[in-house]
mmCIF entry with sequence, helices, sheets and N, C-alpha, C, O atoms, coordinates in Angstrom:
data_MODEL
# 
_entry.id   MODEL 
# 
_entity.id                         1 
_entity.type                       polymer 
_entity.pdbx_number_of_molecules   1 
# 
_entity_poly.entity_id                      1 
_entity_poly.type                           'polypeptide(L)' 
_entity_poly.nstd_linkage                   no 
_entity_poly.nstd_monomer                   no 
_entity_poly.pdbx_seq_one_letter_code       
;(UNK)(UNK)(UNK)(UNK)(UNK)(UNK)(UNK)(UNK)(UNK)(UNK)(UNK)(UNK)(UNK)(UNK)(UNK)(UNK)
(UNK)(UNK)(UNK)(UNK)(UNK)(UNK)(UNK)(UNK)(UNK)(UNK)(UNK)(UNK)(UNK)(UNK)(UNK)(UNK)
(UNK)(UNK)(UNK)(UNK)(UNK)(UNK)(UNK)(UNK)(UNK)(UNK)(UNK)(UNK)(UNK)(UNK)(UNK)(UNK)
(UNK)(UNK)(UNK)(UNK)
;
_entity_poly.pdbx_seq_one_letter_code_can   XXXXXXXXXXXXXXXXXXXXXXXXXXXXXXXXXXXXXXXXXXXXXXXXXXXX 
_entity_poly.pdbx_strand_id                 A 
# 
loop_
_entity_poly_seq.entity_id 
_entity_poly_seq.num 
_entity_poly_seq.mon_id 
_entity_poly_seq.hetero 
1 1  UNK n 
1 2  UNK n 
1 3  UNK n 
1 4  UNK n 
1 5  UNK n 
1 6  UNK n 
1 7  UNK n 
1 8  UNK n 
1 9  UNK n 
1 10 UNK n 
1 11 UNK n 
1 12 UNK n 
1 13 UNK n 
1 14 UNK n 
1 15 UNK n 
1 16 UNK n 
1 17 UNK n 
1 18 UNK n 
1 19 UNK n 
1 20 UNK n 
1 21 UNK n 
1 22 UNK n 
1 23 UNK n 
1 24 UNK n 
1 25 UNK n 
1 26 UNK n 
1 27 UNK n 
1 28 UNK n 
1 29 UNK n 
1 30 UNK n 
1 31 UNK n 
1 32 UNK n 
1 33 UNK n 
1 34 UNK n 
1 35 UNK n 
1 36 UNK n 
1 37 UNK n 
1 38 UNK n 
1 39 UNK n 
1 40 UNK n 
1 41 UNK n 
1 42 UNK n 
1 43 UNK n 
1 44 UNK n 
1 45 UNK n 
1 46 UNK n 
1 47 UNK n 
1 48 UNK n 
1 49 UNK n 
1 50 UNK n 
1 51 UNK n 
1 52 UNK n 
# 
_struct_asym.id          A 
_struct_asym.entity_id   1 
# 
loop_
_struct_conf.conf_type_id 
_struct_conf.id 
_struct_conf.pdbx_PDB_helix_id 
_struct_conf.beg_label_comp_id 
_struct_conf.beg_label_asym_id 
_struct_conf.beg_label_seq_id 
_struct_conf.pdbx_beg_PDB_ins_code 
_struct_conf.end_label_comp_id 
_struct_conf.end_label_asym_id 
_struct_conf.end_label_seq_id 
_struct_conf.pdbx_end_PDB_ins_code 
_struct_conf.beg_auth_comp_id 
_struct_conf.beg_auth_asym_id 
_struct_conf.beg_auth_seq_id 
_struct_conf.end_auth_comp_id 
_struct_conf.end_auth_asym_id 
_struct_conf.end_auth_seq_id 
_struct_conf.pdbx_PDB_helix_class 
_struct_conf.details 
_struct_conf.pdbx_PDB_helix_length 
HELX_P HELX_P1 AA1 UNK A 3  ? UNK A 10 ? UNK A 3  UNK A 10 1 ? 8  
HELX_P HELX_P2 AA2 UNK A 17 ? UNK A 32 ? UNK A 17 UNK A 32 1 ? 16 
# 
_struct_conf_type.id          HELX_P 
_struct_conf_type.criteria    ? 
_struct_conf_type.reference   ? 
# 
loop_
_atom_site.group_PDB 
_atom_site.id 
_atom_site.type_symbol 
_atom_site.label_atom_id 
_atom_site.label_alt_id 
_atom_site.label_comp_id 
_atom_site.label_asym_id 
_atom_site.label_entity_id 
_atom_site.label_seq_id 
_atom_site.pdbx_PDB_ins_code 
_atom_site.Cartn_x 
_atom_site.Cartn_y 
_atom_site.Cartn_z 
_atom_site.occupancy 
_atom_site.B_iso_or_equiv 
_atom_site.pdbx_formal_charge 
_atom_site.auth_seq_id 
_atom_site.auth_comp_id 
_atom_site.auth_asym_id 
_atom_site.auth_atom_id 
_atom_site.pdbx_PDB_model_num 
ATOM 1   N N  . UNK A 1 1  ? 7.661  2.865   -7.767  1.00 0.00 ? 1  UNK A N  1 
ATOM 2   C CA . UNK A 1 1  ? 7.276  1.495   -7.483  1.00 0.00 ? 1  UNK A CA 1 
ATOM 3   C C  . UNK A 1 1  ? 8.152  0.571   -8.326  1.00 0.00 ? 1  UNK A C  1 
ATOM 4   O O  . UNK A 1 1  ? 8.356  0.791   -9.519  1.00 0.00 ? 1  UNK A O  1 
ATOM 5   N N  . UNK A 1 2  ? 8.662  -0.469  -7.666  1.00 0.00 ? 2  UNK A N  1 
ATOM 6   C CA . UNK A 1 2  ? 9.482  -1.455  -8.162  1.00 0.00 ? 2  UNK A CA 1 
ATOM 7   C C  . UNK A 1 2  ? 8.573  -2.416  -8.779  1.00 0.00 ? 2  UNK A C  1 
ATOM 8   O O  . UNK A 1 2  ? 8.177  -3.441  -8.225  1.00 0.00 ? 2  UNK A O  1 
ATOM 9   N N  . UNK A 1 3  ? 8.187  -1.936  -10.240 1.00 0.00 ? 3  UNK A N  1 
ATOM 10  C CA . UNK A 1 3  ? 7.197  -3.244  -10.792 1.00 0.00 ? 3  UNK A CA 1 
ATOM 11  C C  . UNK A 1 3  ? 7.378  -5.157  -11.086 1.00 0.00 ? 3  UNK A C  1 
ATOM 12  O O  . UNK A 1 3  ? 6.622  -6.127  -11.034 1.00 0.00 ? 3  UNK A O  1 
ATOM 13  N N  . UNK A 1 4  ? 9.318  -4.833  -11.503 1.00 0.00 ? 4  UNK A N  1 
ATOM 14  C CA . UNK A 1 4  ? 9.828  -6.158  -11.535 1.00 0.00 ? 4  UNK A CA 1 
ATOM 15  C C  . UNK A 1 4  ? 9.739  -6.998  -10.069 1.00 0.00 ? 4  UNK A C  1 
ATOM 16  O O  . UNK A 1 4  ? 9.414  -8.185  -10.100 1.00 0.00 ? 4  UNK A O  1 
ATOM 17  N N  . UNK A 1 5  ? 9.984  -6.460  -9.027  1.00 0.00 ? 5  UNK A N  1 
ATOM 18  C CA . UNK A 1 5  ? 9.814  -6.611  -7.753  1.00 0.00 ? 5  UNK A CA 1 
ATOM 19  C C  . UNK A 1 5  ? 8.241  -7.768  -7.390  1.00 0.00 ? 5  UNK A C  1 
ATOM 20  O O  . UNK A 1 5  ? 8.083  -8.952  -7.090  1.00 0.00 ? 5  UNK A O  1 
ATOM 21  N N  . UNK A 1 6  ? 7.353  -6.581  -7.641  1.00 0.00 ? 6  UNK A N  1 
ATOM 22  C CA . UNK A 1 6  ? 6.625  -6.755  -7.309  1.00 0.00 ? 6  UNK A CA 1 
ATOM 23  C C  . UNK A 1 6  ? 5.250  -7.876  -8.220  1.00 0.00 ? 6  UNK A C  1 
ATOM 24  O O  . UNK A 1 6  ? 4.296  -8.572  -7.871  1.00 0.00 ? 6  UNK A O  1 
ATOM 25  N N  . UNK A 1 7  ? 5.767  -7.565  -9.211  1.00 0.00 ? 7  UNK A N  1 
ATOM 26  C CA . UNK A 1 7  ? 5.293  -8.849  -10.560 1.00 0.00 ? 7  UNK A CA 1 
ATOM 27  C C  . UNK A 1 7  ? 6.185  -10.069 -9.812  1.00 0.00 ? 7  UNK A C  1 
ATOM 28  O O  . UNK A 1 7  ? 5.615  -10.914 -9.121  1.00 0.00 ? 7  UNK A O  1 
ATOM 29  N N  . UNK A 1 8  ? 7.201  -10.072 -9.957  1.00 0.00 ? 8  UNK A N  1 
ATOM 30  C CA . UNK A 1 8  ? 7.736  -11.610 -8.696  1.00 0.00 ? 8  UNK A CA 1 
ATOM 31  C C  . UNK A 1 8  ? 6.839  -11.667 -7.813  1.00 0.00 ? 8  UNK A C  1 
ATOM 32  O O  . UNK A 1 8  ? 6.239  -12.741 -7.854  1.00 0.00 ? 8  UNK A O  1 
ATOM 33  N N  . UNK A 1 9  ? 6.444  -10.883 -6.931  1.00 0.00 ? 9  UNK A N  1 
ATOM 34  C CA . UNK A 1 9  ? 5.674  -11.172 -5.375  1.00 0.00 ? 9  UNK A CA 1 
ATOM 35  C C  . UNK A 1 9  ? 4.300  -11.796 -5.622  1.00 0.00 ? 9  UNK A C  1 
ATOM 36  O O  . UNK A 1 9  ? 3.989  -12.894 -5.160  1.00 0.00 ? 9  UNK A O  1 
ATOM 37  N N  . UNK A 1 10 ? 3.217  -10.784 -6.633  1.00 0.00 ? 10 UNK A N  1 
ATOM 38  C CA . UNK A 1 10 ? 2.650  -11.603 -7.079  1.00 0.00 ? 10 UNK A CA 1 
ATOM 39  C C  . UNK A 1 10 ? 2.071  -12.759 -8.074  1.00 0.00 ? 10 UNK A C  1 
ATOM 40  O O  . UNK A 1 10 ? 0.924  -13.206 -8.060  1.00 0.00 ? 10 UNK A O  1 
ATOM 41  N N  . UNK A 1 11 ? 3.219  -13.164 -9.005  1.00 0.00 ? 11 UNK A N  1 
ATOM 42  C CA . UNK A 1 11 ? 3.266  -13.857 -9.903  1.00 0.00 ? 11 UNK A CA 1 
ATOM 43  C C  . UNK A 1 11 ? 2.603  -13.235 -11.330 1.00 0.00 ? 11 UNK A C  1 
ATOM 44  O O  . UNK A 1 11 ? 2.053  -13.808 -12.271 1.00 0.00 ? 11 UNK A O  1 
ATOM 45  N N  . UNK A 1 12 ? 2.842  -12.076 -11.121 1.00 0.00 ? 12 UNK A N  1 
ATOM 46  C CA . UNK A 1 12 ? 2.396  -11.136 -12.344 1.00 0.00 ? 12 UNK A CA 1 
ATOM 47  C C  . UNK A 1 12 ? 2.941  -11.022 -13.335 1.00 0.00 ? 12 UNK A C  1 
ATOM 48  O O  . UNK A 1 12 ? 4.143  -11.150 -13.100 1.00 0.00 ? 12 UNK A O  1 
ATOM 49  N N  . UNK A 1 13 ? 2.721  -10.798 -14.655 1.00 0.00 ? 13 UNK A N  1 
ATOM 50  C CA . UNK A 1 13 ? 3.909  -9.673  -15.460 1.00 0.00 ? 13 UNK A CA 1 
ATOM 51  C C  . UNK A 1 13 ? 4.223  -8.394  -15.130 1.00 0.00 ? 13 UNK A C  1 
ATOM 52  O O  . UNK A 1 13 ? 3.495  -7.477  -14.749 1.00 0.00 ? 13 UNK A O  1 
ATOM 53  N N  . UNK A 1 14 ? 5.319  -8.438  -15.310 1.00 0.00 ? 14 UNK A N  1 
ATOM 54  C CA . UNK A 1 14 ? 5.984  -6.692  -14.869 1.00 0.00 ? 14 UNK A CA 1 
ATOM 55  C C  . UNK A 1 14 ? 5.209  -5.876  -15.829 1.00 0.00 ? 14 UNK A C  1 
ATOM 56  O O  . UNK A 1 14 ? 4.556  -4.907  -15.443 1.00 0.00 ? 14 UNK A O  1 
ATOM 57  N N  . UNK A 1 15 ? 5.252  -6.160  -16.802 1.00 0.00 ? 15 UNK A N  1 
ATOM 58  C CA . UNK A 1 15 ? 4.263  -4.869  -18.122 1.00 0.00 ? 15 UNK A CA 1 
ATOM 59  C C  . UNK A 1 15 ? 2.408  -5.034  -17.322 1.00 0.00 ? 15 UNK A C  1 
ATOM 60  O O  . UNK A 1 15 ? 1.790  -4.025  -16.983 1.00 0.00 ? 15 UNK A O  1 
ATOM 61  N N  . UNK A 1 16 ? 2.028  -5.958  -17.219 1.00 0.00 ? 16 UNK A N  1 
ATOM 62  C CA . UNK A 1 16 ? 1.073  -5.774  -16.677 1.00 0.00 ? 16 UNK A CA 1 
ATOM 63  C C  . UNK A 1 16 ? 0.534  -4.621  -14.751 1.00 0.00 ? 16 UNK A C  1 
ATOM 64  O O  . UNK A 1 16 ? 0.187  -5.068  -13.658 1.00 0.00 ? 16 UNK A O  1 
ATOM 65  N N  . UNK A 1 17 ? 0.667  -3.640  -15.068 1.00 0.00 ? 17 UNK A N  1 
ATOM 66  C CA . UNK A 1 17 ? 0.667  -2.505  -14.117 1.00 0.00 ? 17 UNK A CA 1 
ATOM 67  C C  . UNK A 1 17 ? -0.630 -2.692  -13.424 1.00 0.00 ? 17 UNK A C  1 
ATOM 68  O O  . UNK A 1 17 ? -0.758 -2.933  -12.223 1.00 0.00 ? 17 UNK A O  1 
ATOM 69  N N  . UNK A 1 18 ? -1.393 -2.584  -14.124 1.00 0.00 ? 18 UNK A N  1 
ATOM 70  C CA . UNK A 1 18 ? -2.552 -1.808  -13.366 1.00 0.00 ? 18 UNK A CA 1 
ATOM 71  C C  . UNK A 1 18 ? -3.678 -3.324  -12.443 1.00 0.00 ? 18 UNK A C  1 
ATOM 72  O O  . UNK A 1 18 ? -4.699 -3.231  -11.760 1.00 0.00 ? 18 UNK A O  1 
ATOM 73  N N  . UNK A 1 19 ? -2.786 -4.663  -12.908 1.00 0.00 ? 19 UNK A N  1 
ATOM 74  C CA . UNK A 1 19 ? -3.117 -5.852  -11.956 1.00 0.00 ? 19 UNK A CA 1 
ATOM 75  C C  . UNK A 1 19 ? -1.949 -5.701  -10.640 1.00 0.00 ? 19 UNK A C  1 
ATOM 76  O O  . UNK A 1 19 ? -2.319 -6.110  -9.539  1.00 0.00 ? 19 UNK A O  1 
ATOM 77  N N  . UNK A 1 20 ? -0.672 -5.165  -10.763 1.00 0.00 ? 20 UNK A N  1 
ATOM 78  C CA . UNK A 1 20 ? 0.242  -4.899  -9.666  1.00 0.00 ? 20 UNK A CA 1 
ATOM 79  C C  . UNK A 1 20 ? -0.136 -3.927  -8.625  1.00 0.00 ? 20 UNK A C  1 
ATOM 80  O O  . UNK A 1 20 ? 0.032  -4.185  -7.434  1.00 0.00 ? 20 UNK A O  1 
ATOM 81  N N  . UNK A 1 21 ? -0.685 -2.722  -9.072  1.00 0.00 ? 21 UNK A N  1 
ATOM 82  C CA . UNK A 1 21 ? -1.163 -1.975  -8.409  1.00 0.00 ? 21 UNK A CA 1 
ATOM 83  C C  . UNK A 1 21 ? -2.439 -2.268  -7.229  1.00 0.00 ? 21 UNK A C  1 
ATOM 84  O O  . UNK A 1 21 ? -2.447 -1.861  -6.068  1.00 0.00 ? 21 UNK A O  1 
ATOM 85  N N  . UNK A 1 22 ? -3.625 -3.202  -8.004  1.00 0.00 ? 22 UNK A N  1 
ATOM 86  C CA . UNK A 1 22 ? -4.678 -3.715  -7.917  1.00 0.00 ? 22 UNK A CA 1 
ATOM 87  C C  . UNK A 1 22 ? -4.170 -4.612  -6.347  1.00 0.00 ? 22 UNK A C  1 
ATOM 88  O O  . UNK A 1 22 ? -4.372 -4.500  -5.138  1.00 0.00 ? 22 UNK A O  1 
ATOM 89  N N  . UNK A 1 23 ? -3.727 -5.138  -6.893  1.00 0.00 ? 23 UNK A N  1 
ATOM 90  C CA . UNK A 1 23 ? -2.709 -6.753  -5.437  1.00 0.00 ? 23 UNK A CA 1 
ATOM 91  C C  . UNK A 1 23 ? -2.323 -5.575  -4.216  1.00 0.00 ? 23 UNK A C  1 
ATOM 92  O O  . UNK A 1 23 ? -2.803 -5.545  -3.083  1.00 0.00 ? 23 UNK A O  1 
ATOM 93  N N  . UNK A 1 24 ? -1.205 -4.523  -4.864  1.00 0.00 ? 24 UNK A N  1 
ATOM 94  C CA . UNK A 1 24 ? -0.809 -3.850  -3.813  1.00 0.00 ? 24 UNK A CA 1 
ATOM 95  C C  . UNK A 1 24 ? -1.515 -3.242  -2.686  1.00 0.00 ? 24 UNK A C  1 
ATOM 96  O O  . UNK A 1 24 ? -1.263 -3.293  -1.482  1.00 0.00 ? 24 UNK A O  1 
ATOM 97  N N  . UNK A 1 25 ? -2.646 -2.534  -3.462  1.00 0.00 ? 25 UNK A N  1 
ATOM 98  C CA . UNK A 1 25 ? -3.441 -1.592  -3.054  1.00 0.00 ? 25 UNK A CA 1 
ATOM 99  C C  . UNK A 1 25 ? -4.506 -2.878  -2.085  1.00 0.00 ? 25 UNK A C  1 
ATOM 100 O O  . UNK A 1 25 ? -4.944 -2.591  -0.971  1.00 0.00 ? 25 UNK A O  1 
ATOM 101 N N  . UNK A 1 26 ? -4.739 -4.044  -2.648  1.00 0.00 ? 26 UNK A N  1 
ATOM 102 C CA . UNK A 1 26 ? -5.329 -4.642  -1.808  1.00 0.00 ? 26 UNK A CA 1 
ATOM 103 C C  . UNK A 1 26 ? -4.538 -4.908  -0.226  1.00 0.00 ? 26 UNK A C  1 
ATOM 104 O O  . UNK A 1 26 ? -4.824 -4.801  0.966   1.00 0.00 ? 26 UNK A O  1 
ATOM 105 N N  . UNK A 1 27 ? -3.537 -5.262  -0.964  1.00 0.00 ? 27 UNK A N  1 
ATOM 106 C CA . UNK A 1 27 ? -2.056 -5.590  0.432   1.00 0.00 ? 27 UNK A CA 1 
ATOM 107 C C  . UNK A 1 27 ? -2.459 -4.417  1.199   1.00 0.00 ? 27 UNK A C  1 
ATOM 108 O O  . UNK A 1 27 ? -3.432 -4.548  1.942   1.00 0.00 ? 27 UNK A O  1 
ATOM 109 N N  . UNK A 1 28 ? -1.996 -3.540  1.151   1.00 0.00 ? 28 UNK A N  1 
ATOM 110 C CA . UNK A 1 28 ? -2.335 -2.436  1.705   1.00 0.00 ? 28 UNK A CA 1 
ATOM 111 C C  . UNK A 1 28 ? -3.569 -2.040  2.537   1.00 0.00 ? 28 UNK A C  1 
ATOM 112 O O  . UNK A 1 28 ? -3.431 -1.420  3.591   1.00 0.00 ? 28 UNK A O  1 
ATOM 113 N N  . UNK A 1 29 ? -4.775 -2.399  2.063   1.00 0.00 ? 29 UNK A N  1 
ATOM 114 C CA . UNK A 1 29 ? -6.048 -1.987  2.428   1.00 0.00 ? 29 UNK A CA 1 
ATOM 115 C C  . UNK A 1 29 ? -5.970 -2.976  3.623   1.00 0.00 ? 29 UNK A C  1 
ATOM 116 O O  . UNK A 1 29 ? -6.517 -2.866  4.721   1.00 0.00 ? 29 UNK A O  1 
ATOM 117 N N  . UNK A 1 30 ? -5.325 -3.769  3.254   1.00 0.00 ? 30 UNK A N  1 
ATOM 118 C CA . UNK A 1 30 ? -5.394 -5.341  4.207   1.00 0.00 ? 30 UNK A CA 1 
ATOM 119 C C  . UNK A 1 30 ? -4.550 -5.382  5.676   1.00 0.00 ? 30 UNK A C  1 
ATOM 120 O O  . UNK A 1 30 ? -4.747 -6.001  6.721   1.00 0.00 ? 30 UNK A O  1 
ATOM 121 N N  . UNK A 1 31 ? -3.410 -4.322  5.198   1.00 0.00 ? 31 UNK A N  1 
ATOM 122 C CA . UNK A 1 31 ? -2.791 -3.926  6.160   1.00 0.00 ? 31 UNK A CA 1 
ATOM 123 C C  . UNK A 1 31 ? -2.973 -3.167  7.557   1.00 0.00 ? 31 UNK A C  1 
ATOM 124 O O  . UNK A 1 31 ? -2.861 -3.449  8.750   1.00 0.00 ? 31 UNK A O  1 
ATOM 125 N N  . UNK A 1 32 ? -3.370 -1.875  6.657   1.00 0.00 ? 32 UNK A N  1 
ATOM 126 C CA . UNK A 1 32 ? -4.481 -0.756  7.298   1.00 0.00 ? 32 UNK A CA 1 
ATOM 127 C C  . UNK A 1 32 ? -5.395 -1.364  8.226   1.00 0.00 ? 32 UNK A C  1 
ATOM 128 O O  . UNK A 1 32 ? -5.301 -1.067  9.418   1.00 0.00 ? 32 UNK A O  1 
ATOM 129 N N  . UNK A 1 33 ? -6.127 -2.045  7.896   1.00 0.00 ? 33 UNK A N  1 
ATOM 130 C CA . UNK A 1 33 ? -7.437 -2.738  8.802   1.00 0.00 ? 33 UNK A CA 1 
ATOM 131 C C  . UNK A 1 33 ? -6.695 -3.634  9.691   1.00 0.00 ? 33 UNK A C  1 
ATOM 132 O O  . UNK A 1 33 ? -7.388 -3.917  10.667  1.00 0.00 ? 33 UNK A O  1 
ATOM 133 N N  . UNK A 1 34 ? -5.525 -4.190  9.713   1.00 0.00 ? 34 UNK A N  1 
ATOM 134 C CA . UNK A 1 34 ? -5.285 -5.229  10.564  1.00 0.00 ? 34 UNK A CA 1 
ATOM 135 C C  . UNK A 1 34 ? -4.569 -4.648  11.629  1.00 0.00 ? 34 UNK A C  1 
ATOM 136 O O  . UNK A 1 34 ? -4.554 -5.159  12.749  1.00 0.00 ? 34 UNK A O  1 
ATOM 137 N N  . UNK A 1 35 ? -3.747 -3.208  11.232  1.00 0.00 ? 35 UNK A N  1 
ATOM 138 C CA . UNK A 1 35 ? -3.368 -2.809  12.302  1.00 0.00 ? 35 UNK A CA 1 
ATOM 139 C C  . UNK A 1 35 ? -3.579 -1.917  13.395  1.00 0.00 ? 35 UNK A C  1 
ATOM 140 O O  . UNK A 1 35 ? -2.823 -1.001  13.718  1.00 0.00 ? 35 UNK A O  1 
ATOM 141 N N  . UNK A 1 36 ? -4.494 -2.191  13.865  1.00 0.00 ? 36 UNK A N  1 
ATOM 142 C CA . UNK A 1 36 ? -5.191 -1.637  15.354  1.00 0.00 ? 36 UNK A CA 1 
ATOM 143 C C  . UNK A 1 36 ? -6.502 -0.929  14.786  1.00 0.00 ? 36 UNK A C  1 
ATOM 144 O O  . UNK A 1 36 ? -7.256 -1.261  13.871  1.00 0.00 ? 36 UNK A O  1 
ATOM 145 N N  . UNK A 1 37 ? -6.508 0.093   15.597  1.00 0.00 ? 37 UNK A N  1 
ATOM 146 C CA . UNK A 1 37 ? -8.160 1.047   15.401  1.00 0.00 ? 37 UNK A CA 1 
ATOM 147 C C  . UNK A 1 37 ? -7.697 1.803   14.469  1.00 0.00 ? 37 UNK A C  1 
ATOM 148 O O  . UNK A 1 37 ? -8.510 1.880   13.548  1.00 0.00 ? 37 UNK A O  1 
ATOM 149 N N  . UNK A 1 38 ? -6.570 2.513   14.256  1.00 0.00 ? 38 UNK A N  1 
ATOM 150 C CA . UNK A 1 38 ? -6.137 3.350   13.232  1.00 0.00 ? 38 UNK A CA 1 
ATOM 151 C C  . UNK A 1 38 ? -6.507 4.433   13.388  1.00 0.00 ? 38 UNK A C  1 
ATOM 152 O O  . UNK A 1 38 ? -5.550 5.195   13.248  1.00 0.00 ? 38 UNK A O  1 
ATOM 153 N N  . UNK A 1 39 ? -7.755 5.154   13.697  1.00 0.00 ? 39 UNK A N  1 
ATOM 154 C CA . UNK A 1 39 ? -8.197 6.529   13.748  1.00 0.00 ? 39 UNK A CA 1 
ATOM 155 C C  . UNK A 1 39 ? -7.647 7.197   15.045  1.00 0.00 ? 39 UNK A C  1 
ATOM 156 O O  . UNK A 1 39 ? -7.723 6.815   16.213  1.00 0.00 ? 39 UNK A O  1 
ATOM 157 N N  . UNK A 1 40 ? -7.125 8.199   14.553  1.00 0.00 ? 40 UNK A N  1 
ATOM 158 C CA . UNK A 1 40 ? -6.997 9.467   15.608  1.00 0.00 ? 40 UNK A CA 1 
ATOM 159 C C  . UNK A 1 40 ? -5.583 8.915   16.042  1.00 0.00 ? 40 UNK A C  1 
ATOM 160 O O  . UNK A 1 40 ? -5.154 9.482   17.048  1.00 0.00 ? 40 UNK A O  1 
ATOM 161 N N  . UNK A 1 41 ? -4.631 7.786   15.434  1.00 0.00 ? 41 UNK A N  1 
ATOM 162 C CA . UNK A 1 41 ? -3.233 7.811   16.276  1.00 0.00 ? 41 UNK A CA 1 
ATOM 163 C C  . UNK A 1 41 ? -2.281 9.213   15.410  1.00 0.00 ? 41 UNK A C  1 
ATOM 164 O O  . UNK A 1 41 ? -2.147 9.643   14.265  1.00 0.00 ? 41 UNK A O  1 
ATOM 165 N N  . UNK A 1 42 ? -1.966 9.411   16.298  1.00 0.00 ? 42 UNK A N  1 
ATOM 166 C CA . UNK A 1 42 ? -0.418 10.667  15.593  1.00 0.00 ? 42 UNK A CA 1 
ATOM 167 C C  . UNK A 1 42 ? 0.352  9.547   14.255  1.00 0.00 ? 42 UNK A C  1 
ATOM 168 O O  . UNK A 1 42 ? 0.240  8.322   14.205  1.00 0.00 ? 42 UNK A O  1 
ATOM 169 N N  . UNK A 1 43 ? 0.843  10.123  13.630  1.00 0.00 ? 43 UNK A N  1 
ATOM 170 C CA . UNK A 1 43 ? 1.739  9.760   12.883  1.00 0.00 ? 43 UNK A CA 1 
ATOM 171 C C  . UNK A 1 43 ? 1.478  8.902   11.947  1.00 0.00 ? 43 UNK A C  1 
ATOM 172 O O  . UNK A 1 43 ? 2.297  8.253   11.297  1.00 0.00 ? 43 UNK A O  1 
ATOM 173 N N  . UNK A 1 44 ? -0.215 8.883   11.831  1.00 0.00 ? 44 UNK A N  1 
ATOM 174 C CA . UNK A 1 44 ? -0.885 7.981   10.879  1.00 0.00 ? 44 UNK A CA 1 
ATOM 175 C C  . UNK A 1 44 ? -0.745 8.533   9.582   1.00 0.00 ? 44 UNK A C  1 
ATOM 176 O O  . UNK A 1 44 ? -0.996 7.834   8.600   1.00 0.00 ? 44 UNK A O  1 
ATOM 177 N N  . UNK A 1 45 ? -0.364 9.736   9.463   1.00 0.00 ? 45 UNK A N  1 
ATOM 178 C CA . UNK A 1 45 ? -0.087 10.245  7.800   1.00 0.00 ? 45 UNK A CA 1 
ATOM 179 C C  . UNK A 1 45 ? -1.936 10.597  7.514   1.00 0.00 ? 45 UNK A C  1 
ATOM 180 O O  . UNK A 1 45 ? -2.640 10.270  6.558   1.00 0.00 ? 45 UNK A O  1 
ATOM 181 N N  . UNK A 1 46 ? -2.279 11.359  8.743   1.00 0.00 ? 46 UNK A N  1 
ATOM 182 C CA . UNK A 1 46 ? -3.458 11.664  8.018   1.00 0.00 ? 46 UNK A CA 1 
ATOM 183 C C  . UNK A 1 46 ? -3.373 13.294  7.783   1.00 0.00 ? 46 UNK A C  1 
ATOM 184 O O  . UNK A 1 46 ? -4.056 13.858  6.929   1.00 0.00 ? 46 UNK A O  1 
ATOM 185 N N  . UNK A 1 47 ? -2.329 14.067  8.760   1.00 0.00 ? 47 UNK A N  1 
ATOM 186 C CA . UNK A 1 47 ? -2.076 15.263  8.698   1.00 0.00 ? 47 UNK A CA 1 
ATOM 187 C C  . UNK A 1 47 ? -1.756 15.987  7.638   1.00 0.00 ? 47 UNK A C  1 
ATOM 188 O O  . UNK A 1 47 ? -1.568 15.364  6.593   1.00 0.00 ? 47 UNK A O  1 
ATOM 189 N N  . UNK A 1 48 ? -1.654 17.039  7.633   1.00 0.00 ? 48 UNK A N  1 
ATOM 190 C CA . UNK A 1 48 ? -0.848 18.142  6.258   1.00 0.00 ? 48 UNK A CA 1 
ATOM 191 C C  . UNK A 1 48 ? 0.533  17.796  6.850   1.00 0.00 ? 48 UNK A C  1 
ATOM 192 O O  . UNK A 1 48 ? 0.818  17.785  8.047   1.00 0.00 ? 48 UNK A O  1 
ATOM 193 N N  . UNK A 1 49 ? 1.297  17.533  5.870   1.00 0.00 ? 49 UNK A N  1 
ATOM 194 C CA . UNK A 1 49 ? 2.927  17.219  5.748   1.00 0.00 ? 49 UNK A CA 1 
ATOM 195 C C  . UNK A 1 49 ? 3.577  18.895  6.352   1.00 0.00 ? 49 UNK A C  1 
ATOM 196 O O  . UNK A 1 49 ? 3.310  20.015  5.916   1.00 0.00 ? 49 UNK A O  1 
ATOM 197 N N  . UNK A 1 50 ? 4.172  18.631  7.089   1.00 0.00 ? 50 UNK A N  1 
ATOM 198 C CA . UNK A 1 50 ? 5.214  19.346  7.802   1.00 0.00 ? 50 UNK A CA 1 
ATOM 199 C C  . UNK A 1 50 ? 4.432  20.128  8.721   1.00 0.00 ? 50 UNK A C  1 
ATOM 200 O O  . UNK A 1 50 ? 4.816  21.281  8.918   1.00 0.00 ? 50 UNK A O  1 
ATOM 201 N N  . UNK A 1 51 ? 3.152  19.615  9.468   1.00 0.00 ? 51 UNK A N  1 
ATOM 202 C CA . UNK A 1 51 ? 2.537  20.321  10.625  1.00 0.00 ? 51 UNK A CA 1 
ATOM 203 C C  . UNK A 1 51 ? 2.352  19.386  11.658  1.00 0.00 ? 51 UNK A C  1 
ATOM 204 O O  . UNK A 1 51 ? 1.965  18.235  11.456  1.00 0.00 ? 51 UNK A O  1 
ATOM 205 N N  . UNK A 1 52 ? 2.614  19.842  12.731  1.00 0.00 ? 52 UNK A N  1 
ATOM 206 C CA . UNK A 1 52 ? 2.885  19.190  13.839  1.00 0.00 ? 52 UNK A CA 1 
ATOM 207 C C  . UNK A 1 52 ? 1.457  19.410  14.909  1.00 0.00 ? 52 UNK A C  1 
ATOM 208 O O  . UNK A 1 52 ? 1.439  18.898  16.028  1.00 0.00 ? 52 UNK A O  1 
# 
């Protein structure tokens, strides 16, 4: 994770981690829900890695 990056995005300190993470993980959660139904599509990364 690019912390300098991402302390810019949300007006954070870079040493401060575990509020960067906090934002991200919200971004994220925020993401997830907005994009479609989500359950049961292929390629959602809910599988075991390298099974088809």
């Amino acid at each position: 994770m690019d912390y300098e990056f991402l302390a810019k995005r949300y007006g954070l300190a870079a040493d401060d981690r575990l509020a960067i993470k906090e934002r991200a993980t919200r971004d994220l959660i925020a993401f997830a829900s907005s994009s479609g139904s989500g359950g049961g599509k292929k390629g959602a990364g809910t599988g075991k890695p390298g099974r088809k």
